[in-house]
BATISE-667735 format. One record per residue (C-alpha): residue number from 0; x, y, z. Coordinates in steps of 0.1 Angstrom, whole numbers, plus 5000, padded with zeros to 4 digits. Example, Ala and Ser with C-alpha at 12.3 -4.5 7.8 and 13.67 -1.06 7.14 Angstrom:
2
<r seq="0" u="5123" v="4955" w="5078"/>
<r seq="1" u="5137" v="4989" w="5071"/>
END
This chain:
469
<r seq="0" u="5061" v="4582" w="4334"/>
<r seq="1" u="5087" v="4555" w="4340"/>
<r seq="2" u="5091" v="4572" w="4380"/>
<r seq="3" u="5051" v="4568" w="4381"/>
<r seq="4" u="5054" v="4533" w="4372"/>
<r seq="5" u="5084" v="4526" w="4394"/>
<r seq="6" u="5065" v="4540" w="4423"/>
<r seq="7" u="5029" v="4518" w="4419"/>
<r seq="8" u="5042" v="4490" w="4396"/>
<r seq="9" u="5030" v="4468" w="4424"/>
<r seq="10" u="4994" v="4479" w="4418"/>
<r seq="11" u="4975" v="4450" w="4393"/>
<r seq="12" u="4965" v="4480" w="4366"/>
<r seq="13" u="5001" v="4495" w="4368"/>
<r seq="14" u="5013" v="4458" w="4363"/>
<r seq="15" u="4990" v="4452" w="4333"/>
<r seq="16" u="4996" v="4485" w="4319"/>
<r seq="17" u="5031" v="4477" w="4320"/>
<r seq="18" u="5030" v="4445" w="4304"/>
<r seq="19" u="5010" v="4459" w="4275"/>
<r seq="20" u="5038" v="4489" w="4272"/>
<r seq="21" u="5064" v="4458" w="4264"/>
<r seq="22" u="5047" v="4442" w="4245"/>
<r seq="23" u="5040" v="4474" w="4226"/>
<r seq="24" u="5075" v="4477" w="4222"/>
<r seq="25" u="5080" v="4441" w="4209"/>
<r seq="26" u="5051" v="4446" w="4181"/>
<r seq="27" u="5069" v="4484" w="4174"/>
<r seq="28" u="5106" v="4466" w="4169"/>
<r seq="29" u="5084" v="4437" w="4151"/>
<r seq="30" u="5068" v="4459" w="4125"/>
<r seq="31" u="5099" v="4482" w="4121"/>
<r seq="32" u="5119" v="4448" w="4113"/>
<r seq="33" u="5088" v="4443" w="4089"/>
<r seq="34" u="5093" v="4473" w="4073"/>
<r seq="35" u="5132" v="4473" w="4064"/>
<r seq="36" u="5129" v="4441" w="4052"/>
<r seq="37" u="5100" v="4454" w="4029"/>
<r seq="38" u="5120" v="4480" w="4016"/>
<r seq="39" u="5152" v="4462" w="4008"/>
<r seq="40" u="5131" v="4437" w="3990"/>
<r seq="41" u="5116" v="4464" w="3971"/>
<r seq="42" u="5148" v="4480" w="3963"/>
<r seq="43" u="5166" v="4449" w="3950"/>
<r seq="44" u="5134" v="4438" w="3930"/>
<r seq="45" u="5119" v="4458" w="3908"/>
<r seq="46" u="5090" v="4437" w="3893"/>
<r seq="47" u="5065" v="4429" w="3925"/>
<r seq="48" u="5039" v="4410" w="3918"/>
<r seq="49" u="5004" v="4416" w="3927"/>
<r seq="50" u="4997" v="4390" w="3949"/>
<r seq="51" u="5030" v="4401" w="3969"/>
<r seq="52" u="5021" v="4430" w="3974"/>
<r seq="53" u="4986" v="4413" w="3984"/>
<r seq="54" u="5006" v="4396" w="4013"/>
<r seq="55" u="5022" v="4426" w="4023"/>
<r seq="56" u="4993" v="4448" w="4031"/>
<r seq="57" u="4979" v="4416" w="4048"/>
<r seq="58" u="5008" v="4417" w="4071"/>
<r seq="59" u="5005" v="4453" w="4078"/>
<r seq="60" u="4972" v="4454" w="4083"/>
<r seq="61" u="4982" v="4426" w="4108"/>
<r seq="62" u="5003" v="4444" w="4126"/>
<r seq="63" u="4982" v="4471" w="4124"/>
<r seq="64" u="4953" v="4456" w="4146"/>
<r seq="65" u="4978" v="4441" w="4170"/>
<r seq="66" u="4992" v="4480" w="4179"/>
<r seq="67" u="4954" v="4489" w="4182"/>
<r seq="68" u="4945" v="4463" w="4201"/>
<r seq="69" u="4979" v="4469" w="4226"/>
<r seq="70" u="4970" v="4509" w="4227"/>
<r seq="71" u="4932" v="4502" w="4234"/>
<r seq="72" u="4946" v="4473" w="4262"/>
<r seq="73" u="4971" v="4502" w="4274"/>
<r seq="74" u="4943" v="4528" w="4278"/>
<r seq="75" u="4923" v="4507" w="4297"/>
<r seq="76" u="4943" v="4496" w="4316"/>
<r seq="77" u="4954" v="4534" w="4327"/>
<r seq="78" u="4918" v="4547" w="4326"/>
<r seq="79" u="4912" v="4517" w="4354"/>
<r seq="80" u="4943" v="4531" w="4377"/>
<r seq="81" u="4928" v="4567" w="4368"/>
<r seq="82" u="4894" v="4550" w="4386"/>
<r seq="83" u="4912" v="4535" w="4413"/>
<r seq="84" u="4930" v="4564" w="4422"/>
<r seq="85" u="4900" v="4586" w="4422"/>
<r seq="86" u="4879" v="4560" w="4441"/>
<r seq="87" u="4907" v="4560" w="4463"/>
<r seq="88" u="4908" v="4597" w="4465"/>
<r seq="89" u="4870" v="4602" w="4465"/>
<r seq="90" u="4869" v="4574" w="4499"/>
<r seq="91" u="4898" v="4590" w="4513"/>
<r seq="92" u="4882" v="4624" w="4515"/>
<r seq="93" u="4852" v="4608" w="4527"/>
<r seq="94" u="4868" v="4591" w="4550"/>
<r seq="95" u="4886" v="4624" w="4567"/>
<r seq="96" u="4858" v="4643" w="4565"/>
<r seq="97" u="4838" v="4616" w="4585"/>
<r seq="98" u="4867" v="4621" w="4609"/>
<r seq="99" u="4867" v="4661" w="4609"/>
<r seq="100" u="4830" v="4655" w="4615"/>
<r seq="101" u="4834" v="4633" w="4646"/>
<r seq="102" u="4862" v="4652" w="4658"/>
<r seq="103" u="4840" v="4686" w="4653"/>
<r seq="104" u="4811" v="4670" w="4674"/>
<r seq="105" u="4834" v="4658" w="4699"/>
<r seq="106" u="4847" v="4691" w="4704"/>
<r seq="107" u="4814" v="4706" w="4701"/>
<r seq="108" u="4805" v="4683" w="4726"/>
<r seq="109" u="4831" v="4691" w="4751"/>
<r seq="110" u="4827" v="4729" w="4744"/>
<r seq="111" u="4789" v="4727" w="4754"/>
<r seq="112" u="4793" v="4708" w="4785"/>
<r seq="113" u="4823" v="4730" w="4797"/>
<r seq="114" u="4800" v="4757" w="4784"/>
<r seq="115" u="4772" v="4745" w="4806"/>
<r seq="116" u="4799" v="4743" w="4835"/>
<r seq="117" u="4810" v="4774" w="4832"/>
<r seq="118" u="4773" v="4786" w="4828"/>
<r seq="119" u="4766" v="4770" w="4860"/>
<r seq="120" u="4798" v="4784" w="4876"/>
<r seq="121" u="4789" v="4820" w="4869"/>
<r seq="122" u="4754" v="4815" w="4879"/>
<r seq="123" u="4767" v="4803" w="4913"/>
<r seq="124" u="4789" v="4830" w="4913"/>
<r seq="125" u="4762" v="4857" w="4906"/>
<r seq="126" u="4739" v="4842" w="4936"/>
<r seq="127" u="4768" v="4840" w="4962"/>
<r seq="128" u="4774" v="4879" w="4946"/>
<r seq="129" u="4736" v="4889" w="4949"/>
<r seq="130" u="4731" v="4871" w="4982"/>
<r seq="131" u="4762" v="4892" w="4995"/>
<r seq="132" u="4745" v="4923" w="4979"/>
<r seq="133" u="4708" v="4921" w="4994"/>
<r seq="134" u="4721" v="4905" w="5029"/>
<r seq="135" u="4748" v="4933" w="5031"/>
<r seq="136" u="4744" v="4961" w="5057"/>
<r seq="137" u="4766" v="4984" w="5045"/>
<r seq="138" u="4749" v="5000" w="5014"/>
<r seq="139" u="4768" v="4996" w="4975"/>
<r seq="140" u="4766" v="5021" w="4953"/>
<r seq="141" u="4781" v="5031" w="4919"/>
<r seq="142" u="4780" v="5070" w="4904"/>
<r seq="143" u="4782" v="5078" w="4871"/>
<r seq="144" u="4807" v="5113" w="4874"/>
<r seq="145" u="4790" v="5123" w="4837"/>
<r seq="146" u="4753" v="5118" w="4843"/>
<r seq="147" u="4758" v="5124" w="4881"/>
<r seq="148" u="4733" v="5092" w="4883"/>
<r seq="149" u="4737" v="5061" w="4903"/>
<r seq="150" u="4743" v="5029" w="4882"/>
<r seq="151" u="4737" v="5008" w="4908"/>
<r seq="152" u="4725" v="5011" w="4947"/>
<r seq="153" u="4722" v="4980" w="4968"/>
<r seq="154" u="4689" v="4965" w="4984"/>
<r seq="155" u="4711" v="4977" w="5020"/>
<r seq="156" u="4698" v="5015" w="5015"/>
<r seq="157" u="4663" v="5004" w="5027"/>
<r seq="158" u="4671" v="4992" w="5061"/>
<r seq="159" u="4694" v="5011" w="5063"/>
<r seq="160" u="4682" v="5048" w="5060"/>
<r seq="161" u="4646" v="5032" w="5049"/>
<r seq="162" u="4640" v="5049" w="5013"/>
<r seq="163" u="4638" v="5028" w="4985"/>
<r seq="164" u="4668" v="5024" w="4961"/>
<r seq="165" u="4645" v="5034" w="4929"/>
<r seq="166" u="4641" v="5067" w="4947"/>
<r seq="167" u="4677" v="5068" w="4960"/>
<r seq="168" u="4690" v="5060" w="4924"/>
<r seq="169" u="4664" v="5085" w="4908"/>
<r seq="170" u="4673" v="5114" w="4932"/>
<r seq="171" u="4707" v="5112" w="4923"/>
<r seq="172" u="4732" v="5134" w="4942"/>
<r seq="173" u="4709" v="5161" w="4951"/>
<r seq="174" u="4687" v="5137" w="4971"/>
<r seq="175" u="4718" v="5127" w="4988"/>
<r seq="176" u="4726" v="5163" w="4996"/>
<r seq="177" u="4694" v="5173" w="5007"/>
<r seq="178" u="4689" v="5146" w="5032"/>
<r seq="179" u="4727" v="5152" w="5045"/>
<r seq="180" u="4727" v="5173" w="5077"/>
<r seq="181" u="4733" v="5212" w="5072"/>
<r seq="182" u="4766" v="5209" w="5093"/>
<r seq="183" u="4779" v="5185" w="5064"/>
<r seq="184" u="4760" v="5195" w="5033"/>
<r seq="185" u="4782" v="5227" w="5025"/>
<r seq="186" u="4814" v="5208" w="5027"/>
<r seq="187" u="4799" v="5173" w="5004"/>
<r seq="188" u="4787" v="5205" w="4981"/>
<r seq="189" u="4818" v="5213" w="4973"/>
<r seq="190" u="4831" v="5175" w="4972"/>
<r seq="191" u="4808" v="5170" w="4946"/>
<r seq="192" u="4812" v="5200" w="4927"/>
<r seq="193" u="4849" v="5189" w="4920"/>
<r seq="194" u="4832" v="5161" w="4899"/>
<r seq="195" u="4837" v="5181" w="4870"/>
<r seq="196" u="4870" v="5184" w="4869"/>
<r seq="197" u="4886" v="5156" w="4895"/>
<r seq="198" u="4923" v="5152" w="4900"/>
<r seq="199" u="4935" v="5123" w="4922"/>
<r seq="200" u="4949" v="5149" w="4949"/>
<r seq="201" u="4909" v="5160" w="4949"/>
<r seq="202" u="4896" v="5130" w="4953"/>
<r seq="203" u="4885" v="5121" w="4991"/>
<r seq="204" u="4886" v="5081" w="4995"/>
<r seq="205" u="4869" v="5081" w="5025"/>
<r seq="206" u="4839" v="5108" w="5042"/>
<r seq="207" u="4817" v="5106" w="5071"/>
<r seq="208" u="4788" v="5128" w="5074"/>
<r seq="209" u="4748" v="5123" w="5085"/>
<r seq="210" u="4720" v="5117" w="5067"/>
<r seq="211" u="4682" v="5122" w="5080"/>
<r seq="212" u="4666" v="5089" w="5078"/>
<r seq="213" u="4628" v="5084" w="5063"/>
<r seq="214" u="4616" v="5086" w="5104"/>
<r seq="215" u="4636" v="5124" w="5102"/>
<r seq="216" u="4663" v="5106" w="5128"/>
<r seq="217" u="4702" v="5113" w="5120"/>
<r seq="218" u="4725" v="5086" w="5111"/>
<r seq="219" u="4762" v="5088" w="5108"/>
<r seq="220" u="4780" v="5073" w="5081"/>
<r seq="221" u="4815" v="5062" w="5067"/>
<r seq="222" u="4815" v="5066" w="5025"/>
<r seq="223" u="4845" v="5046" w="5016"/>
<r seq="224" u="4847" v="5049" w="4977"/>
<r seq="225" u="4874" v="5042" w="4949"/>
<r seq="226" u="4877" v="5063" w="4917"/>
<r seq="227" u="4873" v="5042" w="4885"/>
<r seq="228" u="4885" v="5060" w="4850"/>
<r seq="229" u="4880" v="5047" w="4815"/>
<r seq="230" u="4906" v="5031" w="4788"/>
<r seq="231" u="4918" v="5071" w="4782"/>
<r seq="232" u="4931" v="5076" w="4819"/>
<r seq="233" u="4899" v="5100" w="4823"/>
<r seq="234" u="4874" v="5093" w="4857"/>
<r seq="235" u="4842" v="5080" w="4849"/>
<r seq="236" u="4827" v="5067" w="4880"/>
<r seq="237" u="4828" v="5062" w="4915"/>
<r seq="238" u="4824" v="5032" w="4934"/>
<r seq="239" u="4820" v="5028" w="4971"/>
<r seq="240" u="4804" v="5013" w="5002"/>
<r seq="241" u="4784" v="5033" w="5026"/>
<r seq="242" u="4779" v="5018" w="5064"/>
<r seq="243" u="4763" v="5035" w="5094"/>
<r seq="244" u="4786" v="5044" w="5122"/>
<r seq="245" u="4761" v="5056" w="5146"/>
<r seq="246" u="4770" v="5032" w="5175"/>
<r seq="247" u="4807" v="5039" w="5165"/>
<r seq="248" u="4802" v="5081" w="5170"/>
<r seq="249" u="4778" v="5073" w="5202"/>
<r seq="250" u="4812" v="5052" w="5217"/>
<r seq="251" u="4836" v="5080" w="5205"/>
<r seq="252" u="4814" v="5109" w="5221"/>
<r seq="253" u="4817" v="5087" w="5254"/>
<r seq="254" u="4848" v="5080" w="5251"/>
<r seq="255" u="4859" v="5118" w="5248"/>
<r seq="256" u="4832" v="5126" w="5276"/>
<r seq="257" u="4854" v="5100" w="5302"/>
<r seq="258" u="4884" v="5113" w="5290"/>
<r seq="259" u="4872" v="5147" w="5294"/>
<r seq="260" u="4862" v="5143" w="5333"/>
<r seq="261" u="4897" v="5123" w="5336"/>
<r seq="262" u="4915" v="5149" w="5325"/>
<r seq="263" u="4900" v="5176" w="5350"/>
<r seq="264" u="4903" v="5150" w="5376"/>
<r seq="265" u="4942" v="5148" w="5368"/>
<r seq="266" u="4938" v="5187" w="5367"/>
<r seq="267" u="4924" v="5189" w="5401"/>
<r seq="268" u="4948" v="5160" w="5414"/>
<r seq="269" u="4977" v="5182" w="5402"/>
<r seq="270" u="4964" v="5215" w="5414"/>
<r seq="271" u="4962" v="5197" w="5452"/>
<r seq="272" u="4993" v="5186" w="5451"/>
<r seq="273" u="5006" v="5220" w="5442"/>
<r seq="274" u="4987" v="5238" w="5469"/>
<r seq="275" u="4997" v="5212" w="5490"/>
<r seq="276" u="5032" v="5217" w="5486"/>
<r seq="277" u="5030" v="5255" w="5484"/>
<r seq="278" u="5014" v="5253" w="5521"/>
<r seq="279" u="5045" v="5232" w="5535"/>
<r seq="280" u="5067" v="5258" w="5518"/>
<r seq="281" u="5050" v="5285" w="5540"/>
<r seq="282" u="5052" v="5259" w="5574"/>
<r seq="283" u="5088" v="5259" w="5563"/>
<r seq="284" u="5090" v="5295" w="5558"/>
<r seq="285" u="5070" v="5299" w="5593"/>
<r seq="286" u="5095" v="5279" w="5606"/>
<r seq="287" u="5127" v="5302" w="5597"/>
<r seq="288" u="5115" v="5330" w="5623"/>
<r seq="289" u="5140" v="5325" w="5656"/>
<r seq="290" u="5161" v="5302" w="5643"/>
<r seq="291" u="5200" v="5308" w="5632"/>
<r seq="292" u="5216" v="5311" w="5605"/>
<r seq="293" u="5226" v="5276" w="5593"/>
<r seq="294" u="5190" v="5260" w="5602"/>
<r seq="295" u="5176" v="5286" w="5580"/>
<r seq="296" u="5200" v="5284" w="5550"/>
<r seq="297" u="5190" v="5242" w="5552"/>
<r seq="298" u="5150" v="5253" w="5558"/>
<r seq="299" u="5153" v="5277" w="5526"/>
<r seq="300" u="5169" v="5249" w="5503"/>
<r seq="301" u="5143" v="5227" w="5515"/>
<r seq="302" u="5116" v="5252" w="5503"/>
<r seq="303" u="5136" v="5254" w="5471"/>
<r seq="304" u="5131" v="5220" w="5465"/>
<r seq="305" u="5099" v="5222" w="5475"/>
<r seq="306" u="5092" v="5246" w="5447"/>
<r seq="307" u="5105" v="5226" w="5420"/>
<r seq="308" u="5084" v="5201" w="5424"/>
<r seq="309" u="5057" v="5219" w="5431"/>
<r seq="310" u="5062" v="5236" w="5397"/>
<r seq="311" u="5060" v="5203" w="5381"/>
<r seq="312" u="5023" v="5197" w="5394"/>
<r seq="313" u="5019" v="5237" w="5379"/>
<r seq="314" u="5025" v="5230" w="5348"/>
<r seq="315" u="5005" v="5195" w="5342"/>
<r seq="316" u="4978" v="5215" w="5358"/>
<r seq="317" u="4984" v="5241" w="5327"/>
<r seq="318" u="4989" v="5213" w="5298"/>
<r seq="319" u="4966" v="5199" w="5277"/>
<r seq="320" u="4979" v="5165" w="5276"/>
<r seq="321" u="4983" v="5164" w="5314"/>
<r seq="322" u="5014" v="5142" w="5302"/>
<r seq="323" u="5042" v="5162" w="5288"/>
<r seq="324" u="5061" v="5193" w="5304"/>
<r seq="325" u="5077" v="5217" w="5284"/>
<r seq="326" u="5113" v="5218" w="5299"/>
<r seq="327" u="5122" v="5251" w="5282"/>
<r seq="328" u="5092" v="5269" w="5299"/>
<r seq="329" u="5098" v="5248" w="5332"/>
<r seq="330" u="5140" v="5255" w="5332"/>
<r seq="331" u="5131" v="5291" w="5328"/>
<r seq="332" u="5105" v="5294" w="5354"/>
<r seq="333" u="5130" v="5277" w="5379"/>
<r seq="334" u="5157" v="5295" w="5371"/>
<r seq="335" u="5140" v="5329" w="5374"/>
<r seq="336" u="5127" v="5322" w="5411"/>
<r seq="337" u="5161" v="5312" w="5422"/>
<r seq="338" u="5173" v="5345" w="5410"/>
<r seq="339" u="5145" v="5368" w="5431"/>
<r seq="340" u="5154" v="5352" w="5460"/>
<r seq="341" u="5193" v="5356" w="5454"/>
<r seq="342" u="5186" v="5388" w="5440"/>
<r seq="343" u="5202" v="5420" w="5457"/>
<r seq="344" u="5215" v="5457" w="5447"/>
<r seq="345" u="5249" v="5442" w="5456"/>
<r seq="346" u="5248" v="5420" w="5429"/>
<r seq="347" u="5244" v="5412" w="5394"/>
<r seq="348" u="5243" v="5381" w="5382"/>
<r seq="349" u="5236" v="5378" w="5345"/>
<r seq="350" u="5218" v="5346" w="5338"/>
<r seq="351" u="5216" v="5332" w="5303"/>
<r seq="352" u="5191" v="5302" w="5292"/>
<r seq="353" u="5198" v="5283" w="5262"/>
<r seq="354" u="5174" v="5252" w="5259"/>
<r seq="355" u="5157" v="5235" w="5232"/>
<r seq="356" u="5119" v="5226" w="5231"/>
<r seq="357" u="5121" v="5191" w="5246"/>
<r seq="358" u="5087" v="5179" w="5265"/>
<r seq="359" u="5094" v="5154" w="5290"/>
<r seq="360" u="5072" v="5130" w="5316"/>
<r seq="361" u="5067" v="5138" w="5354"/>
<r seq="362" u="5088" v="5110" w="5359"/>
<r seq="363" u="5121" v="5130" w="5344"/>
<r seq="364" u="5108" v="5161" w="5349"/>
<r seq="365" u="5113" v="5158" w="5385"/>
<r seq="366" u="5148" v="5150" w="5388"/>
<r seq="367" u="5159" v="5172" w="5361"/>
<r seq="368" u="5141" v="5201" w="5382"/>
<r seq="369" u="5158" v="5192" w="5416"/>
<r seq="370" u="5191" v="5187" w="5396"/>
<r seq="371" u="5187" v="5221" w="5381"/>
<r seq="372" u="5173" v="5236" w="5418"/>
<r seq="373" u="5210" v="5221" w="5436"/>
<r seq="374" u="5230" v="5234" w="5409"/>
<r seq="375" u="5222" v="5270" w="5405"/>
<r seq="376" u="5216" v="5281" w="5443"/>
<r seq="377" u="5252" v="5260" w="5444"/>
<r seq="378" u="5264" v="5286" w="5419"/>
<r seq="379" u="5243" v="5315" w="5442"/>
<r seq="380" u="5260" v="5302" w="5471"/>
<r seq="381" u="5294" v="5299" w="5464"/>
<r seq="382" u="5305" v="5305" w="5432"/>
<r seq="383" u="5292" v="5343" w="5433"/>
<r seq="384" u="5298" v="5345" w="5474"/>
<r seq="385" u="5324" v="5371" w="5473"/>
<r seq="386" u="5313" v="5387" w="5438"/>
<r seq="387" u="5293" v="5413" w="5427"/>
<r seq="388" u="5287" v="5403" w="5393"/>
<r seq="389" u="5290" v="5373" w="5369"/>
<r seq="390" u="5274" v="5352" w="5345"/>
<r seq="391" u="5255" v="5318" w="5347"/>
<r seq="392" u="5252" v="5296" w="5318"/>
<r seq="393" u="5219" v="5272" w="5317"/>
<r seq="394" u="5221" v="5253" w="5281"/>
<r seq="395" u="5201" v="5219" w="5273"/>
<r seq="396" u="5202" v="5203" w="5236"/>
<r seq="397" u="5195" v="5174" w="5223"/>
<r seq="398" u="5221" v="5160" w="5200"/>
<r seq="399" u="5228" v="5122" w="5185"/>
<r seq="400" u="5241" v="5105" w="5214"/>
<r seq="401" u="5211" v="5120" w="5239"/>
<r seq="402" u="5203" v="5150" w="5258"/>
<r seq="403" u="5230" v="5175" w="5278"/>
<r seq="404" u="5220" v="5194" w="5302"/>
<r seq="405" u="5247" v="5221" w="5312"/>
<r seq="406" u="5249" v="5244" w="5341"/>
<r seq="407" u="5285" v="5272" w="5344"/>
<r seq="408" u="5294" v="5293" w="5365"/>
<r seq="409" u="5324" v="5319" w="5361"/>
<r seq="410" u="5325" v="5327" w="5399"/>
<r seq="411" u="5348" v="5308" w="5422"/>
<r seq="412" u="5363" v="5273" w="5419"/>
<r seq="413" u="5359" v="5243" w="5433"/>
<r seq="414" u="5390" v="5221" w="5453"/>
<r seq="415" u="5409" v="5206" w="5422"/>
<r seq="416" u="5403" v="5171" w="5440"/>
<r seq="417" u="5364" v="5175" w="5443"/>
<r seq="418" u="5349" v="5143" w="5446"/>
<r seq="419" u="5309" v="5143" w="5443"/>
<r seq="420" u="5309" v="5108" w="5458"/>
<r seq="421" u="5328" v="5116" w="5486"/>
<r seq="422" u="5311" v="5147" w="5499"/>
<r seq="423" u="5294" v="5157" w="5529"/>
<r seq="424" u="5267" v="5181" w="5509"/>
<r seq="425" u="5236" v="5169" w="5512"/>
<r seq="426" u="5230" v="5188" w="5473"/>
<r seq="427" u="5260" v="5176" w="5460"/>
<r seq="428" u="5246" v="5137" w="5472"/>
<r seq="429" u="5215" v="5144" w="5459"/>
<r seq="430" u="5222" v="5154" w="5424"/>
<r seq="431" u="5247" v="5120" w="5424"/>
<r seq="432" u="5217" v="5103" w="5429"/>
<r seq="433" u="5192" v="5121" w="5408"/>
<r seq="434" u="5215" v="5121" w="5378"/>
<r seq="435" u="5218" v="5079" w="5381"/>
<r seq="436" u="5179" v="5080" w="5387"/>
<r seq="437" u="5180" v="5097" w="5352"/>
<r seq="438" u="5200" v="5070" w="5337"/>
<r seq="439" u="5228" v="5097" w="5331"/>
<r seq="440" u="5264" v="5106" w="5334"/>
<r seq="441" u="5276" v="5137" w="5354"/>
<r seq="442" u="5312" v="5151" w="5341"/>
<r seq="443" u="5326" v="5180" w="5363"/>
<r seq="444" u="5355" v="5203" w="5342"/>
<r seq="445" u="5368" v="5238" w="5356"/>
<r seq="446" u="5392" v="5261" w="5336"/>
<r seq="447" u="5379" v="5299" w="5332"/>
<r seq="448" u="5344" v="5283" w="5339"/>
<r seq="449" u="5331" v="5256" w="5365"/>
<r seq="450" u="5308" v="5232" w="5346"/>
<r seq="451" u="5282" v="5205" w="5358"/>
<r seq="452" u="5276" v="5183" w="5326"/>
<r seq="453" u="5248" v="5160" w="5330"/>
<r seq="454" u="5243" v="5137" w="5298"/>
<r seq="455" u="5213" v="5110" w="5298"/>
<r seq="456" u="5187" v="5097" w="5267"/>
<r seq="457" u="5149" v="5090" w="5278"/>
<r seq="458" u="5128" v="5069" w="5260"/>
<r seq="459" u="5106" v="5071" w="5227"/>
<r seq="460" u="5077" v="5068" w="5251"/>
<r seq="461" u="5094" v="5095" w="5279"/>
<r seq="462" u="5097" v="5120" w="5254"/>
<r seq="463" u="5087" v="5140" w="5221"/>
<r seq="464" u="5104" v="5164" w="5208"/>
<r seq="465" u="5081" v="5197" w="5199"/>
<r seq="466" u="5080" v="5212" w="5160"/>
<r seq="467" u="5095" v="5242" w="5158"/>
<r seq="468" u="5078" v="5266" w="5131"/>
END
């Protein structure tokens, strides 16, 4: 009580209630002074009159009065701060609840015009969506995978293949299927019997196949689709966008057509060239009769050269790329023609052909065949000259630092200071300056062998290396 009155003693009822509490306390000290003097007056005198007693009971009933009247003042003065406080209460909760109503309205306020916003947002959003849908040309779809029913089929269908989406949607699948050519229908067939059980390895993100149009005209087109699976990981539809590729097949059939006639005009060019060069091998070989020795030897290398290129032209003419040559095939092929026309009963020469399956361009092909052409009828000529048997080593591999081509010979040696740039032989000059034509390095060692070694890289775009199975 005395902390309630030390906190609003500054409030008019508090004040008055405290004024009435002292002098509560004055008229309580007043009668209690009343009464010991009463009592020691009765103690000491034991005759009392009447009329004193009289006064007594006048006083008391005095005092009496006064403490009502104090107690009555006291309550109402407290029932008047219990008022105020409530009316303060009751105008204070009115008061906040007039604010949480503004506020509320405010907000409501706010929240309806962003609401009408974002209402106006979306609405803009679904036009620009729609107007993308109907003026599409490529036609959107969606599939359910359980009902095998489509969910959705844009407007696009209709110029497009010129059914109505109602009936494309109704048909479902099978009405997809049996307007699909019968070149493509056995292979979507089993596309879409995968449905039931589809695994992402199964699932084709992209097909192109026909279907027959309402005028019974065929129409190529590109499905591009996505798979879309539900909250347990499982697929539940399939979205995708459908566009006709007609033009795009009609191009790539011309295009292959053009390429097609290039490539038998590359064919033809190639198998000219060979016959052309085959017919100046037989002017040179005309050429040989009555002539000597020496004149011959340089006609016959000639022809040998001849040959190599010529067997260059042979095999473009036999590729399929009308690119690439096979070196492997083409090393062996030039190798075994050198040896018919060394071969003899005298002598056996044992020739053995180690190359990997490198393809190369005409552009390297070339030189590597003349190379190959000056080095073995070298080894022919004058490392087997005086012997009547031997071995000759042809080996090309491709390692990390490029390609090696190796040619050795266990016949007879060379001078111990040969020096390809400083010879006379018109083979040995021109492998020098087919091997630097090559971009390549030539290394000449002799011990129990004489070997050419012939290192050089070709480009990315020169040459691909073939898969071995």
């Amino acid at each position: 009580m005395v902390n309630l009155f030390r906190r609003f003693q500054s409030i008019s009822h508090v004040e008055e209630a405290i004024e009435i509490w002292e002098a509560g306390d004055n008229k309580i000290e007043e009668f209690k002074s009343f009464a010991a003097s009463l009592h020691t007056e009765i103690q000491s005198n034991s005759s009392i009159s009447n009329a004193q007693k009289t006064r007594w009971m006048e006083q008391l009933e005095v005092l009496d009065h006064e403490l009502t009247d104090l107690e009555y003042n006291f309550s109402l003065a407290m029932g008047n701060m219990a008022r105020l406080v409530n009316e303060v209460f009751r105008w204070t909760t009115i008061t906040l609840g007039l604010i949480l109503i503004f506020i509320g309205i405010w907000i409501t306020s706010r929240f309806y015009h962003s609401t009408q916003i974002w209402t106006q947002a979306l609405k803009k959003s679904e036009q620009r969506f729609k107007n993308i849908l109907d003026n599409s040309k490529d036609v959107l779809y969606k599939l359910d995978l359980t009902t095998r029913e489509y969910v959705f089929v844009s407007p696009a269908v209709e110029s497009m293949l010129g059914y109505d989406k109602e009936r494309f949607a109704e048909g479902e699948v099978n009405f997809i299927l049996s307007i699909m050519h019968p070149e493509d229908r056995d292979h979507m067939s089993r596309v879409v019997e995968k449905y039931d059980d589809l695994e992402d390895g199964d699932f084709l993100p992209a097909t192109e196949f026909r279907l027959q149009d309402s005028n019974g005209n065929w129409t190529w087109v590109s499905n591009v689709r996505s798979l879309i699976r539900n909250e347990h990981g499982e697929p539940e539809a399939i979205v995708g966008a459908v566009r006709d590729i007609s033009t795009q097949k009609e191009q790539e059939e011309k295009i292959k057509e053009s390429l097609n006639e290039k490539e038998l005009l590359l064919k033809e060019i190639h198998h000219r060239i060979k016959n052309n060069l085959s017919i100046i091998s037989s002017l040179l070989e005309l050429q040989k009769e009555g002539v000597d020795e020496a004149l011959k030897d340089a006609l016959s290398s000639s022809q040998a050269r001849i040959k190599s290129i010529a067997k260059v032209h042979e095999k473009l003419y036999e590729s399929t790329t009308l690119s690439d040559i096979p070196l492997d095939n083409y090393i062996t092929e030039i190798t075994e023609e050198i040896e018919k026309a060394y071969s003899s009963k005298e002598k056996e020469i044992e020739i053995i052909i180690d190359v990997d399956p490198i393809t190369v361009n005409i552009n390297n092909a070339i030189p590597i065949g003349l190379i190959l052409n000056e080095l073995i009828n070298n080894a022919f000529k004058h490392s087997y000259k005086d012997y009547e048997s031997g071995t000759l080593k042809i080996k090309l591999h491709k390692n990390t630092e490029g390609i090696v081509l190796l040619v050795e010979s266990d016949g007879n040696k060379m001078d111990s200071n040969f020096d390809i740039t400083k010879s006379d032989s018109l083979g040995m000059t021109l492998i020098e300056v087919l091997v630097k034509r090559i971009n390549g390095q030539l290394e000449i060692e002799q011990d129990d062998w004489t070997r050419f070694k012939i290192m050089f890289e070709l480009n990315e775009n020169e040459e691909t290396e073939k898969s071995v199975s």
